[in-house]
C-alpha positions as CSV (number, residue, x, y, z in Angstrom):
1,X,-294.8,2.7,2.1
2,X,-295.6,5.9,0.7
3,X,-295.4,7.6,-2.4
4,X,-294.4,11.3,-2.6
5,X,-295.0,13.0,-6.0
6,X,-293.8,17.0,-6.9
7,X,-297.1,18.7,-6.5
8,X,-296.8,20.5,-9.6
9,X,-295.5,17.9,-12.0
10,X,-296.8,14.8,-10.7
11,X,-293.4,13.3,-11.0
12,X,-292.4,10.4,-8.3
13,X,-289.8,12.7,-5.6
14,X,-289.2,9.5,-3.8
15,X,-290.6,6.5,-1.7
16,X,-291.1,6.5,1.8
17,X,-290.5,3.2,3.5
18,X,-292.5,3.4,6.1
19,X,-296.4,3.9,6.8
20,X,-296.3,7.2,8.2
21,X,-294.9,10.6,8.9
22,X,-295.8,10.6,12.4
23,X,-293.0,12.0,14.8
24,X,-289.9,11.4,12.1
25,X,-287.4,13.9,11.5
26,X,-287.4,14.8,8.0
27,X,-284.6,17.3,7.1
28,X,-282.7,14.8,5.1
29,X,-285.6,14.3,2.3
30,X,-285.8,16.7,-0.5
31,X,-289.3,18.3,0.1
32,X,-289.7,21.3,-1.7
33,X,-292.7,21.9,-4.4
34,X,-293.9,18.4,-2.8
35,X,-297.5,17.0,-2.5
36,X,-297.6,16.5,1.7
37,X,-301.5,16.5,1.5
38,X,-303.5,14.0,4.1
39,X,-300.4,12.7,5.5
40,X,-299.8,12.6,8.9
41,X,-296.8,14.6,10.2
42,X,-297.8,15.2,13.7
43,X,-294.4,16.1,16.1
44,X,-292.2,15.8,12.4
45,X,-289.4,17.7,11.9
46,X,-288.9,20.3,9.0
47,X,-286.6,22.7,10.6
48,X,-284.8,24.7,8.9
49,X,-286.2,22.9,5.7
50,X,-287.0,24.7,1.9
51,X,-290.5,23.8,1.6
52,X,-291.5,26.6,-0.7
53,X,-294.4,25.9,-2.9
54,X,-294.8,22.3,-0.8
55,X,-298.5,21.3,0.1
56,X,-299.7,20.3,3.0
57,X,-303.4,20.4,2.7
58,X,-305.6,18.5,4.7
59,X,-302.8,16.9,6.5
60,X,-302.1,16.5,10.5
61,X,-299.2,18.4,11.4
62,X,-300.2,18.8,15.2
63,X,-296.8,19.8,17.1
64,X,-294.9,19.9,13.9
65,X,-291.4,21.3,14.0
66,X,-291.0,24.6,11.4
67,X,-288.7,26.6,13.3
68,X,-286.6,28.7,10.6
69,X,-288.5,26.6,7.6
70,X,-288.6,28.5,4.1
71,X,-292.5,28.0,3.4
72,X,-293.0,30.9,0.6
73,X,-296.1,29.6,-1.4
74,X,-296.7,26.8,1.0
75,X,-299.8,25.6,1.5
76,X,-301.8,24.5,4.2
77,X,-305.2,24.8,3.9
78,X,-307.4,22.6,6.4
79,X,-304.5,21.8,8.3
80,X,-305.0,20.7,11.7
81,X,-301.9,22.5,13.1
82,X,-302.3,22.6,16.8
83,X,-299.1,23.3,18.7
84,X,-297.2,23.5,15.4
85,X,-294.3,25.5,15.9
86,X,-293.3,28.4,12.7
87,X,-290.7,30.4,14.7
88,X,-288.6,32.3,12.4
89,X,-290.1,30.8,9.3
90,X,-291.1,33.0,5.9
91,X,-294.1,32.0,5.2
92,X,-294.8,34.9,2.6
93,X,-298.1,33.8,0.3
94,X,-298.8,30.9,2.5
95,X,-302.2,29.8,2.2
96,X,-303.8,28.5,5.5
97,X,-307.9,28.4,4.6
98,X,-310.1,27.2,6.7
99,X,-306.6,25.4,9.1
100,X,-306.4,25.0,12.8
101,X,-303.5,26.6,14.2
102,X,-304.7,26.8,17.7
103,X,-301.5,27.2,19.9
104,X,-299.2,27.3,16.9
105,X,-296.0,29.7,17.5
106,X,-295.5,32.1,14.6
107,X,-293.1,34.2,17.0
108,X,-290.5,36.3,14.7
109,X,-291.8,35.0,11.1
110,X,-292.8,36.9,7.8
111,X,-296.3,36.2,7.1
112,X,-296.3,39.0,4.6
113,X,-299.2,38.4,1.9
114,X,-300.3,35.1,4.0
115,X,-304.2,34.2,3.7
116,X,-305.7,32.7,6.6
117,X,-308.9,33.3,6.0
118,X,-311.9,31.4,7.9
119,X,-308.8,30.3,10.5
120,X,-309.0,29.2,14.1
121,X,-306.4,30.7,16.2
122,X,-307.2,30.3,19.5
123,X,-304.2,31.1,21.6
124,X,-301.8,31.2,18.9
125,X,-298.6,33.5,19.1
126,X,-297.7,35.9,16.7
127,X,-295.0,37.5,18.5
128,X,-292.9,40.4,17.1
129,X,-293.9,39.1,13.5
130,X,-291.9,41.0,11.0
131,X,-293.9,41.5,8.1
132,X,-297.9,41.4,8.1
133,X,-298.3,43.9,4.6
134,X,-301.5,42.4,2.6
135,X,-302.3,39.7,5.3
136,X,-305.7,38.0,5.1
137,X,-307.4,37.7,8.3
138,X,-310.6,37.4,7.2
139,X,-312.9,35.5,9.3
140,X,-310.0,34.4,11.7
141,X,-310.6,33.5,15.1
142,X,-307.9,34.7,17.2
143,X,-309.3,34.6,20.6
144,X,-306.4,34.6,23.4
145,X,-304.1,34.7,21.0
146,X,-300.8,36.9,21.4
147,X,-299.6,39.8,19.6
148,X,-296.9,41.0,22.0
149,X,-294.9,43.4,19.6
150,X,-296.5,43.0,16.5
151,X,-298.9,45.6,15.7
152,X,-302.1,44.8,13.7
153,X,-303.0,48.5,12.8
154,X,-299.5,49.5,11.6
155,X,-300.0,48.6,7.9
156,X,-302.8,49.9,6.2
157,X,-303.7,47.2,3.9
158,X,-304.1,43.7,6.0
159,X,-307.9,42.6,5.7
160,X,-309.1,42.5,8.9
161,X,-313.0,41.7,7.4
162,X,-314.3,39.4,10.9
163,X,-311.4,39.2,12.7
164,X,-311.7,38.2,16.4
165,X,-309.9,39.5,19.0
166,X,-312.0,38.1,22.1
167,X,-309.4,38.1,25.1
168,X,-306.3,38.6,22.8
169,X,-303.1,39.7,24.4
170,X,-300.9,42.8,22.7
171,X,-303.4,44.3,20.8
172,X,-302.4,48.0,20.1
């Protein structure tokens, strides 16, 4: 069983009956502003869920399902977030320090004001992302990632401070 609390208030949401996360499809639980942290949600599904200001830190969300997922204020640092998909998603103010979003698929969201600093990003797409204005890429490793249609040097005020690019695709 487990216990999930508001993240801000420390209130009781709800109970979970079983032991885990893992692989469960979660749009019918009220998640928003939730504590999610060290739990492990690998292959769950939050599509299409409001999960602003929800936390996810330290958690397993491997191949996690956030296609269309409102995740303004989210956060996720220290994620492990490997194949995770975030297509369509606004994650606007997300927090993603020091996570591993290797593979993840941030094709089409809003990552405006997102910090991933000291990120690995190895192969991760961020297709035709529509808003990267005061991103934080500081220390992020995004070798062979993809940036087909989304251009990193079109807004002037993304920190780029160590930023790697070894073997990345759609760099303009």
């Amino acid at each position: 069983m487990i216990e999930i609390f508001d993240r801000n208030t420390m209130e009781l949401l709800f109970t979970y009956p079983l032991d885990t996360f893992r692989g469960k499809d979660l749009r019918g639980l009220r998640l928003k502003a939730a504590n999610l942290s060290d739990q492990d949600l690998e292959g769950a599904v939050f599509e299409g869920m409001d999960l602003e200001d929800t936390e996810f830190s330290n958690a397993n969300i491997k191949r996690a399902n956030f296609k269309d997922a409102i995740l303004v204020e989210a956060i996720f640092n220290k994620v492990q977030a490997q194949g995770a998909v975030f297509k369509g998603a606004k994650c606007s103010s997300s927090t993603w320090a020091g996570a591993d979003i290797s593979d993840a698929d941030f094709t089409d969201t809003n990552l405006e004001h997102a910090n991933f600093k000291d990120v690995i990003a190895h192969g991760a797409k961020f297709i035709s992302v529509k808003n990267l204005k005061g991103i934080i890429l500081w220390n992020t490793d995004c070798s062979q990632a993809d940036f087909s249609e989304t251009n990193l040097n079109d807004v002037g005020d993304i920190d780029k401070t160590g930023l790697i690019l070894d073997e990345a695709k759609g760099i303009k």
